[in-house]
C-alpha positions in Angstrom: 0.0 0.0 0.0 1.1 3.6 -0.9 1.5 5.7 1.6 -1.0 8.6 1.0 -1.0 12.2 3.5 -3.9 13.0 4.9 -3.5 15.8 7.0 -1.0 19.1 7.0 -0.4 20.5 10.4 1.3 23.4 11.2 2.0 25.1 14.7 1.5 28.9 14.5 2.5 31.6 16.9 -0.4 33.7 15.3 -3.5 32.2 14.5 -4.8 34.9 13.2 -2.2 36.1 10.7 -1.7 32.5 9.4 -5.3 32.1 9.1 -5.8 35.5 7.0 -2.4 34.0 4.9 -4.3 31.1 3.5 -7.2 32.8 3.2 -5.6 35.2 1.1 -4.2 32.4 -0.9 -7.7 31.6 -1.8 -8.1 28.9 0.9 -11.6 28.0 2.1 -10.8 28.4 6.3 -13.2 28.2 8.7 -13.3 30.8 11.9 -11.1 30.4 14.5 -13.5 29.3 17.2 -11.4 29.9 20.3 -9.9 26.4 20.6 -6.5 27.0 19.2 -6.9 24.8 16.5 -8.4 24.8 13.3 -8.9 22.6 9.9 -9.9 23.2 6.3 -10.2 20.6 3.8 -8.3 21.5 0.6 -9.4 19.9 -2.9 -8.7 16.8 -3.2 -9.5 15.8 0.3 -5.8 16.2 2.3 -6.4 18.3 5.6 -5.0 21.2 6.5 -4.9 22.3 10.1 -3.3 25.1 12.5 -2.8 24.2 16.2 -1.3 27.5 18.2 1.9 26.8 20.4 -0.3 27.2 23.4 -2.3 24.0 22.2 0.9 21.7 21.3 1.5 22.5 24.9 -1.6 21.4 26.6 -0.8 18.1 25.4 3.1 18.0 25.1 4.5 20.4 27.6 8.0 19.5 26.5 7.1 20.7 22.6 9.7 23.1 21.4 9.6 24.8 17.8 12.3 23.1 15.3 15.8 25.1 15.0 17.8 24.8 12.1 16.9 25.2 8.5 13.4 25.1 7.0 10.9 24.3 8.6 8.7 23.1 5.9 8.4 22.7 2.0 5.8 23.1 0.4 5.8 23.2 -3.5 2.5 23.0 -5.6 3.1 21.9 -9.5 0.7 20.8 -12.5 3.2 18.6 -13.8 2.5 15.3 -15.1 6.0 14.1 -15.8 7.1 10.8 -14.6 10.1 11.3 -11.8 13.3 11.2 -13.3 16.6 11.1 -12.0 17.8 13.7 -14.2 17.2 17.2 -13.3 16.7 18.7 -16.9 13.9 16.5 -17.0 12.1 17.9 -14.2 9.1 20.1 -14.3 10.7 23.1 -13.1 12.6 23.1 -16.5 10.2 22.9 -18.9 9.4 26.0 -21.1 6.0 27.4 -20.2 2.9 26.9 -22.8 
């Protein structure tokens, strides 16, 4: 069985900003309804959900935000090439239509 993701979770410092972000992007998100957390399903069906530092902590008190490099990745594509090995054959290179 492939594995499939199902759910995007990120941990915000502000809710609110991050929420206006997406919303911006043209993301359907719901109000924040005081919890801390919030989800929005994104076409195709994958999750994606915002938990505030303040809720990682009521159920990991030891949770401490990442250090290092990035954090996340996220890229979005409409490519249908098959992976390849070799970079020229990547999406990224092909001429626009």
């Amino acid at each position: 069985m492939a594995v499939q993701f199902t759910l995007i979770g990120l941990v915000v410092a502000d809710l609110d900003a991050s929420l206006d972000f997406y919303r911006r992007l043209g993301i359907d998100v719901p109000a924040d309804n005081g919890t801390g957390h919030v989800q929005a399903t994104l076409p195709g069906g994958i999750e994606l959900a915002w938990d505030t530092i303040e809720t990682i902590h009521s159920f990991d008190p030891e949770w401490q935000p990442p250090t290092g490099g990035h954090r996340a990745a996220l890229s979005r594509t409409d490519c249908r090439l098959p992976v390849s090995r070799s970079p020229s054959a990547s999406c990224a290179r092909r001429p626009s239509a």
